[in-house]
C-alpha positions as CSV (number, residue, x, y, z in Angstrom):
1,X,3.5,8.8,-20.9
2,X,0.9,11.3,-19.9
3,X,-2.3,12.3,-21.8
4,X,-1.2,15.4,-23.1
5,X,2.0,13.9,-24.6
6,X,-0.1,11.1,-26.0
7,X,-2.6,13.4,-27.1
8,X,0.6,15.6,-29.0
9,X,1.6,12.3,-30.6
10,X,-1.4,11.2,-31.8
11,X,-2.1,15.0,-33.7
12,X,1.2,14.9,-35.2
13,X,0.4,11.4,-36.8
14,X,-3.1,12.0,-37.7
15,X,-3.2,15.8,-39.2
16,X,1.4,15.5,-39.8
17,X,1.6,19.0,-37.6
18,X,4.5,19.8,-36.1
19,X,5.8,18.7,-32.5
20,X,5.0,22.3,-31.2
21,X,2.0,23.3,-32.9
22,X,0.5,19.9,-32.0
23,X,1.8,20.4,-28.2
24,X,0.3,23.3,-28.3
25,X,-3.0,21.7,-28.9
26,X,-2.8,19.1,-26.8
27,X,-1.9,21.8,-23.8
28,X,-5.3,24.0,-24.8
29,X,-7.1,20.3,-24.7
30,X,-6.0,19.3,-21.4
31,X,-6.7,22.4,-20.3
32,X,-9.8,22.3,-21.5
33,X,-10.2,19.0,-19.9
34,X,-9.2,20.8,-16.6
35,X,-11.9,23.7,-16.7
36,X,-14.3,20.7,-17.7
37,X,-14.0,18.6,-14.3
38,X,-14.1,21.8,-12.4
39,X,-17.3,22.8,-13.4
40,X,-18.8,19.7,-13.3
41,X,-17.6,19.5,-9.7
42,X,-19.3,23.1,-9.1
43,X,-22.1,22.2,-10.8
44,X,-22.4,18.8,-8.9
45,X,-22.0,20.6,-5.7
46,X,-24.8,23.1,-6.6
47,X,-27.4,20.3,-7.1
48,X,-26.3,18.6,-3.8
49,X,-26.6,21.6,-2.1
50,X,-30.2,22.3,-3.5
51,X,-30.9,19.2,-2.8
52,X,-30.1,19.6,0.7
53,X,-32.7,22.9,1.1
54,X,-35.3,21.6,-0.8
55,X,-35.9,17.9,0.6
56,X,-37.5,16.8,3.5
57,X,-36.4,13.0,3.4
58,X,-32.9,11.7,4.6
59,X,-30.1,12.5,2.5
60,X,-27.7,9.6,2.0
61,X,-23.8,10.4,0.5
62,X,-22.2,7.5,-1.0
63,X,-19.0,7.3,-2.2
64,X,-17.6,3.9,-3.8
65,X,-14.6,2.6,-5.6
66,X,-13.6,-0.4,-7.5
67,X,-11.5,-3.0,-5.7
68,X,-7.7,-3.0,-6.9
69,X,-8.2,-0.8,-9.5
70,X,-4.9,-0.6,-10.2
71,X,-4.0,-4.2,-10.6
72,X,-7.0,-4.0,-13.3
73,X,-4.5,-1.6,-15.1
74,X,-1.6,-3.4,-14.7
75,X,-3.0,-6.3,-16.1
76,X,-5.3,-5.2,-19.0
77,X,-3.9,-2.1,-19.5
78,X,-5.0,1.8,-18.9
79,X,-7.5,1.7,-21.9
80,X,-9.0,-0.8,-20.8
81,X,-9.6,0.1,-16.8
82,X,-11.0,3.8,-18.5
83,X,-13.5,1.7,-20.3
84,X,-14.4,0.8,-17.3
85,X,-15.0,3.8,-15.5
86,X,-17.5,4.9,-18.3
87,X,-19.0,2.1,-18.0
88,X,-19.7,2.4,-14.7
89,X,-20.5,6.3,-15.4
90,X,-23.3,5.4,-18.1
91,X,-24.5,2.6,-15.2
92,X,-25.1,5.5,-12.6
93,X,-26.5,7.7,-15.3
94,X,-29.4,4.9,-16.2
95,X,-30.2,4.5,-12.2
96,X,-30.0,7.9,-11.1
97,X,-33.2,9.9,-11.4
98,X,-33.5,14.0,-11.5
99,X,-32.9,13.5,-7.5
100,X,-30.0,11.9,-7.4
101,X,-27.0,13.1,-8.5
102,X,-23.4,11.4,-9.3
103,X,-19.7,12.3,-10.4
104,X,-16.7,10.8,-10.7
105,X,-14.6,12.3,-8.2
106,X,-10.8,11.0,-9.4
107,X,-9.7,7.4,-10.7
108,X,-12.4,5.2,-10.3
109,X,-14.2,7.5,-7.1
110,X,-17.2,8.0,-7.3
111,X,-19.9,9.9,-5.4
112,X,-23.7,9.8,-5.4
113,X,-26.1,12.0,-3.4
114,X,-29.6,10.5,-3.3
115,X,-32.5,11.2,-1.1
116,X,-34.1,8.0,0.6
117,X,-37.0,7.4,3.4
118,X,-35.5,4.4,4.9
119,X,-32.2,2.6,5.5
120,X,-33.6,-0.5,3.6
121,X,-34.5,2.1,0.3
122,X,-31.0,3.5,0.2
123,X,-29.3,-0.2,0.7
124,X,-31.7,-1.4,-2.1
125,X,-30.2,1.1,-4.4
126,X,-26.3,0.9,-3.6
127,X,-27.4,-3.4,-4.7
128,X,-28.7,-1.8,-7.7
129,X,-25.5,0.1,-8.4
130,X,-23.6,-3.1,-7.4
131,X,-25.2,-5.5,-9.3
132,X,-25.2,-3.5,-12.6
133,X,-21.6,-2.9,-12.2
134,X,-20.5,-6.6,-11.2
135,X,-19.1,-7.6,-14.7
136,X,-17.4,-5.8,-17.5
137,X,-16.5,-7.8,-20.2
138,X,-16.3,-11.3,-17.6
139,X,-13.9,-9.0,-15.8
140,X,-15.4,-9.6,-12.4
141,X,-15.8,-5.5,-10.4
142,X,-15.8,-5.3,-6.5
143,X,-17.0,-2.1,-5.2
144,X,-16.3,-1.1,-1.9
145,X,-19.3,1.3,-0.6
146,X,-19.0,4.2,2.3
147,X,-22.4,5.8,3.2
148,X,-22.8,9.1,5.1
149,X,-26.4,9.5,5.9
150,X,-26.9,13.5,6.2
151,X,-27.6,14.3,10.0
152,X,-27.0,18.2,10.2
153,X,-27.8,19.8,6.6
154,X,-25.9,22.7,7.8
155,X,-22.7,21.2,7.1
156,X,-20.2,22.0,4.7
157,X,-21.0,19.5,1.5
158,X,-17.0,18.9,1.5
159,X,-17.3,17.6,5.0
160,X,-20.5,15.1,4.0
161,X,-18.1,14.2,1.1
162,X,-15.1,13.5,3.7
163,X,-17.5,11.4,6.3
164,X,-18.3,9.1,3.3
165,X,-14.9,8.6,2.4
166,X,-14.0,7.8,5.8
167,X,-16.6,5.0,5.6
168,X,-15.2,4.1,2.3
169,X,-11.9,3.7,3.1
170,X,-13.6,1.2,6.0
171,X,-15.2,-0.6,3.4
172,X,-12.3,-1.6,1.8
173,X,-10.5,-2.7,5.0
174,X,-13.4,-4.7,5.8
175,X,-13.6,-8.5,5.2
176,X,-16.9,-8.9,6.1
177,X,-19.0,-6.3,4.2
178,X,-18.4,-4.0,1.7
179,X,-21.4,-1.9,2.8
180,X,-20.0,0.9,6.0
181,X,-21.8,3.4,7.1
182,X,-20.1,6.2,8.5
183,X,-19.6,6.6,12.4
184,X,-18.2,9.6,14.4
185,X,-15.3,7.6,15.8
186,X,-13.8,7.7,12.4
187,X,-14.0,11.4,12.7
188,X,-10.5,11.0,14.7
189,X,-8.6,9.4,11.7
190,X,-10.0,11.9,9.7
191,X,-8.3,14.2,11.9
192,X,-4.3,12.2,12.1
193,X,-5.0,12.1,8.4
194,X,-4.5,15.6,8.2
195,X,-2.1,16.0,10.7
196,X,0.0,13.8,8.7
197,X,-0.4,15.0,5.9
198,X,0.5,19.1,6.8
199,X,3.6,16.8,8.8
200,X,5.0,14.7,6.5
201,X,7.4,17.0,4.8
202,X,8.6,18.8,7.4
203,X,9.3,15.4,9.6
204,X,11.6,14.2,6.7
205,X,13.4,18.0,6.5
206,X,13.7,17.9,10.6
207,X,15.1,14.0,10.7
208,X,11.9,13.6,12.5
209,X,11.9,9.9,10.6
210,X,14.2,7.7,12.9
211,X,15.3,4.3,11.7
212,X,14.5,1.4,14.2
213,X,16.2,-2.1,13.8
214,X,14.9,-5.5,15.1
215,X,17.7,-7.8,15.0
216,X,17.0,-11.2,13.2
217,X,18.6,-14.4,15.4
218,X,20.2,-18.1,14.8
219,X,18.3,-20.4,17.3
220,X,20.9,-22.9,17.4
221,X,23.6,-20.3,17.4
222,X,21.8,-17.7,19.4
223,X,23.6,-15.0,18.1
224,X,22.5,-12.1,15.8
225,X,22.4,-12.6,12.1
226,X,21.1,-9.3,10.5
227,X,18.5,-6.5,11.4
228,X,15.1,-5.3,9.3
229,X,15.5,-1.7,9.2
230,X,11.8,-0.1,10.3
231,X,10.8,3.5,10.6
232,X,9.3,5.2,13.5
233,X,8.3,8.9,13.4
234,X,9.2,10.9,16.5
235,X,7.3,14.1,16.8
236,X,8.7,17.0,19.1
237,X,5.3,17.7,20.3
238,X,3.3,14.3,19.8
239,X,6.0,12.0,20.3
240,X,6.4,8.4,19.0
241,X,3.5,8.0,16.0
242,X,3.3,4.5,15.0
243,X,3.8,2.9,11.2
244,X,0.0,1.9,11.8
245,X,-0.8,5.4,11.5
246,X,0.8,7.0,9.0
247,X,2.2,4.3,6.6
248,X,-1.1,3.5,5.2
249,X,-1.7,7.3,4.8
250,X,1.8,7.9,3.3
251,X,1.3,4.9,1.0
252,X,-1.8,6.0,-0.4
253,X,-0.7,9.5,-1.2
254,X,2.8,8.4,-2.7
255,X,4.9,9.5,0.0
256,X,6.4,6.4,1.0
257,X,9.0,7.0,-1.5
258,X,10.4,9.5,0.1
259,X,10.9,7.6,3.3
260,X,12.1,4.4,2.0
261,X,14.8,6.8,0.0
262,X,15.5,8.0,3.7
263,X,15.5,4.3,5.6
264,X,17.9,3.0,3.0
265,X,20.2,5.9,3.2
266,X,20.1,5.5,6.7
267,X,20.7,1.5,6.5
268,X,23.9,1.8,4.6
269,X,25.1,4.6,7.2
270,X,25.0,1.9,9.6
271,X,26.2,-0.4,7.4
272,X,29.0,1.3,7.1
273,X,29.7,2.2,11.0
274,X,29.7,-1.6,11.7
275,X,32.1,-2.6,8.8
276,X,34.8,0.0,10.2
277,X,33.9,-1.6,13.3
278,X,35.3,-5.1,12.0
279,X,31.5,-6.2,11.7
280,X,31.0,-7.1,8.2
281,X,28.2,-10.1,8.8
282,X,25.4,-8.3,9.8
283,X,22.9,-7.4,6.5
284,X,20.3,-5.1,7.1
285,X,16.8,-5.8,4.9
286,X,14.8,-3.1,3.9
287,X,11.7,-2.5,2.7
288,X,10.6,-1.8,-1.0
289,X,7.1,-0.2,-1.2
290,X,5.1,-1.3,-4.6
291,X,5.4,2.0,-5.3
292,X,9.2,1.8,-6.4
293,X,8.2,-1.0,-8.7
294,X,6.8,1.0,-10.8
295,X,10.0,1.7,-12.9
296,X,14.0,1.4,-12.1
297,X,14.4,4.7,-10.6
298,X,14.7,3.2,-6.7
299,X,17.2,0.8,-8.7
300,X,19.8,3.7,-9.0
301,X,19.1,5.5,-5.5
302,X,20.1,2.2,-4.1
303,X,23.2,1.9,-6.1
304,X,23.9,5.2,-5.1
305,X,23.5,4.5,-1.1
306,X,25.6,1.6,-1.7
307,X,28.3,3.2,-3.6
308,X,28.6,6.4,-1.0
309,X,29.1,4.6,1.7
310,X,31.4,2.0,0.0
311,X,29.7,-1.2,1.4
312,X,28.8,-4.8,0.3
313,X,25.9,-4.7,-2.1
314,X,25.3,-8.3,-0.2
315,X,24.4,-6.1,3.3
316,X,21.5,-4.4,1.8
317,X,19.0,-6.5,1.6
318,X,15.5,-6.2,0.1
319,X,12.2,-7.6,1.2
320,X,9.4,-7.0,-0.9
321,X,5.8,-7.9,-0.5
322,X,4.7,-10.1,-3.2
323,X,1.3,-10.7,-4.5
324,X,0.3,-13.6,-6.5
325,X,-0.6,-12.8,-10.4
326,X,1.4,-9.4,-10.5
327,X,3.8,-9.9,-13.2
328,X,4.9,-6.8,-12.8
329,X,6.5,-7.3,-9.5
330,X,7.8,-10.7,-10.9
331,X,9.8,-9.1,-13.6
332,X,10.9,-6.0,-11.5
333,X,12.6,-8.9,-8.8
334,X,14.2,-11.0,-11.6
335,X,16.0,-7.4,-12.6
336,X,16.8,-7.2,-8.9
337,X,18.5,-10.2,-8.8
338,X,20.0,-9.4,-11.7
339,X,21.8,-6.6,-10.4
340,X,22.8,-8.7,-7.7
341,X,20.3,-8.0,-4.6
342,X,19.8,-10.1,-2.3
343,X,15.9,-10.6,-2.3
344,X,13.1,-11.7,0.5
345,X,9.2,-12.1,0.1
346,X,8.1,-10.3,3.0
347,X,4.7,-12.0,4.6
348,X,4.5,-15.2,3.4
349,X,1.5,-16.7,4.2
350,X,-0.5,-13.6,4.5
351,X,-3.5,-14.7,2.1
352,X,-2.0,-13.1,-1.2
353,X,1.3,-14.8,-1.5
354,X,1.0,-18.7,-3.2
355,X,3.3,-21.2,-4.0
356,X,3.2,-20.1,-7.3
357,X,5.6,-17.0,-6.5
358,X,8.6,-19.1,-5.4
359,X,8.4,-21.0,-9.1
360,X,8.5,-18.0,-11.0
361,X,10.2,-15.1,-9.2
362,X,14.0,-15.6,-7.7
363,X,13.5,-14.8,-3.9
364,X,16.3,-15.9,-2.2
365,X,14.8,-15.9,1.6
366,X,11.0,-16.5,2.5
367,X,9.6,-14.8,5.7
368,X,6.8,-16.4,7.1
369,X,4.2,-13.8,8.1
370,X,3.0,-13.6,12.0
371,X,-0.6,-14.1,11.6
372,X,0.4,-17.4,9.4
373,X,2.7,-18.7,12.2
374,X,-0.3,-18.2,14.8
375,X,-2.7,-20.1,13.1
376,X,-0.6,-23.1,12.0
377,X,0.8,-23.1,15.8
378,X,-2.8,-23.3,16.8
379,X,-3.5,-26.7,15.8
380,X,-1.1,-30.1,14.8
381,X,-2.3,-29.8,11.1
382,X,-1.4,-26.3,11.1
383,X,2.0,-27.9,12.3
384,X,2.2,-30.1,9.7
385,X,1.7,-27.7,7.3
386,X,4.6,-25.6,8.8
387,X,6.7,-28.5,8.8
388,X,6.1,-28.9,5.0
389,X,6.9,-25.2,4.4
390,X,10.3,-25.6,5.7
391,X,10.7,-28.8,4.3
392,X,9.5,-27.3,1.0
393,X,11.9,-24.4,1.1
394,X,14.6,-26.4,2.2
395,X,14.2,-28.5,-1.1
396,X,13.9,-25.1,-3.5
397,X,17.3,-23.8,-1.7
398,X,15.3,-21.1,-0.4
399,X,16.4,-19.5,3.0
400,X,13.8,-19.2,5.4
401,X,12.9,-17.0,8.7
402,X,9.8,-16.9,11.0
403,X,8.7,-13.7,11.6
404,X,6.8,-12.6,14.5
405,X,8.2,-15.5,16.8
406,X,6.8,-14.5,20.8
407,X,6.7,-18.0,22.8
408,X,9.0,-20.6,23.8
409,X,6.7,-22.8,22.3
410,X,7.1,-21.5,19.0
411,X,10.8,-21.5,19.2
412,X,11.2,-24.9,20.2
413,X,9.0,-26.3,17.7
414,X,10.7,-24.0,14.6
415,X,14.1,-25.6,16.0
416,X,12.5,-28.8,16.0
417,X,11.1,-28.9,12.3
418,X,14.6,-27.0,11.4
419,X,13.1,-23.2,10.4
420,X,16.6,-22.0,12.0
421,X,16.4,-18.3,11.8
422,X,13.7,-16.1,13.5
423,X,13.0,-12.6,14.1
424,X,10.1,-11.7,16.9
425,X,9.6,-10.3,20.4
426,X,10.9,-13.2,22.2
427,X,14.2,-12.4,21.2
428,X,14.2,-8.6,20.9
429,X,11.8,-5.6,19.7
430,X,12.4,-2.9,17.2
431,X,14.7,-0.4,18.7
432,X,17.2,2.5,17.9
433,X,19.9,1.9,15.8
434,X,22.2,3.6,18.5
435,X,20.8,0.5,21.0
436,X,21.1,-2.0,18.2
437,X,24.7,-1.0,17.6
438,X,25.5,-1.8,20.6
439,X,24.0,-5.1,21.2
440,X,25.7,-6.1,18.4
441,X,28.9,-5.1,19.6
442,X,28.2,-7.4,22.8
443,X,26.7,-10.0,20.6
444,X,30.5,-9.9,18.2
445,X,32.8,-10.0,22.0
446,X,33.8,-6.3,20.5
């Protein structure tokens, strides 16, 4: 529901006004609302840029957010994750004096412009902002801080504002710190940011999105027992840009969506082509973003891939990356499996995923994540453990594949402790479908 139809609900309870009239209102409010932000932004902006002229110290632009936000939502609810945005708001308002200056860019971003004489003043005050923002009501807040100290006043404020996120969006991918301060490398992702962004649509309209598969393979059989379907984008100018590069980008600004819708129409397509081929043991996985989770919607586009191309429901397969203490996701995959998907928990292993999941959400296959196989191979307790993980699954009547296998080493050991089914470089990259089709075909004697 959004605000201005819970804002026309709530005036047609309270002062019993009609639907209209009380829509009515709540469009003039959220209007309102809209004129509001922007002139605080204008306003905002003014200061800084007096600030800018009138100073002769460093100026410092910090722009923080609050560690998965949205799982605060999720779990406590949206009431409760805007209480905490103005508590942090009244938190900046008692620390910042009448030369420092804050707003609350979107969501829970926000940006401070302070004027500091050394490194050490300015860390000193982004603790202060920490450490008065570290609890809400024993809700534990981790901000992630991006810091763009001021180095040619000239500059466009929006472009200080852009450095800082830069730094932010560091932050968060950092394990170490949660302190970056912006460096002109980062200028270049700045840059494929855009470039993605002005892209994206057109690369979907152009078929510029190709669908890569990497088969998945039996090592006692060595044949081929189903594909991951993975996207690559092809640009007619660029050429091949990597998921490194823009599926984090598309992810955060929603877009995802519309590839996956595009992957899994493409995935049934080829579905399809192998069953008239006489090849009807082949699924292909593919992946569900956490933005379909959200609601049923993906439920029905899938359906409808499935039922245009007339294939077996069982081909499609879904791999989803779970997260420990979502209940969301662990009630969206029990509907799955209700409407008979065939389900695998992507990057097991990874640091989020816990034994937990597999008690209380119906995966039918776990895929041990790459960086979890690497470190258990790098040691004989690690190899116990991965023993016990097989064992383990084995016991649940969970299916199981290795991901990311790369060494005869690792192959004979997974055949040893009886993790049959693998999918890695060893035995073949990502490639075309075309190329995929057929090395299948070989693989089947057709």
């Amino acid at each position: 529901m959004t605000h201005i139809e819970k804002a026309t609900d709530f005036l047609m309870q309270e002062f019993h006004c009609s639907q209209a009239l009380a829509g009515a209102f709540a469009e003039e409010f959220g209007y309102n609302l809209k004129i509001r932000s922007v002139n605080k932004q204008n306003r905002f902006r003014k200061d800084v840029h007096d600030l800018l002229l009138s100073s002769s110290k460093k100026i410092g632009f910090i722009q923080f957010d609050v560690r998965r936000f949205k799982i605060i939502n999720d779990l406590y609810g949206e009431k409760f994750g805007d209480e905490v945005l103005f508590f942090i708001k009244d938190n900046l308002k008692a620390l910042c004096n009448d030369r420092q200056f804050y707003l609350n860019l979107r969501s829970d971003v926000f940006m401070v412009v302070t004027e500091y004489d050394s490194d050490k003043e300015l860390l000193r005050f982004i603790k202060s902002i920490e450490e008065r923002s570290a609890f809400f009501k024993d809700v534990k807040l981790q901000l992630a801080f991006g810091v763009y100290s001021v180095d040619d006043k000239s500059m466009e404020i929006r472009q200080m504002e852009d450095r800082a996120s830069m730094a932010r969006t560091a932050a968060k991918e950092n394990a170490i710190s949660n302190v970056i301060f912006y460096e002109e490398q980062f200028k270049e992702l700045l840059y494929t940011r855009k470039f993605i962004e002005e892209n994206m649509h057109s690369a979907v309209i152009e078929k510029q999105f190709k669908m890569y598969l990497q088969p998945k393979y039996s090592i006692s059989r060595n044949k081929i027992i189903g594909a991951e379907a993975l996207v690559r984008w092809i640009h007619p100018e660029k050429g091949m840009i990597y998921p490194n590069e823009f599926i984090p980008v598309i992810e955060e600004n929603g877009f995802i969506k519309i590839v996956d819708y595009y992957i899994w129409e493409e995935a049934s397509r080829f579905i399809r082509k192998c069953m008239d081929s006489g090849i009807e043991d082949c699924p292909v996985s593919v992946n569900v973003s956490r933005h379909h989770l959200k609601d049923m919607e993906f439920v029905q586009v899938l359906m409808d891939d499935i039922q245009k191309h007339q294939i077996e429901q069982s081909l499609l397969e879904l791999e989803i990356t779970e997260t420990a203490n979502d209940e969301q996701i662990g009630q969206m995959a029990m509907r799955l499996k209700m409407n008979g998907f065939t389900l695998l928990m992507d990057d097991f292993g990874s640091g989020y995923s816990s034994l937990n999941v597999l008690l209380e959400t119906p995966f039918d296959v776990i895929k041990l994540d790459k960086k979890f196989m690497d470190n258990m191979m790098a040691s004989d307790k690690g190899k116990l453990i991965l023993e016990h993980t097989v064992s383990m699954s084995q016991e649940l009547g969970l299916g199981l594949l290795a991901e990311g296998v790369e060494t005869k080493e690792q192959v004979k050991l997974l055949d040893k402790i009886g993790c049959d089914h693998v999918q890695g470089y060893y035995f073949a990259k990502p490639m075309p479908q075309e190329e995929f089709y057929e090395l299948l075909k070989k693989d089947r004697g057709i």
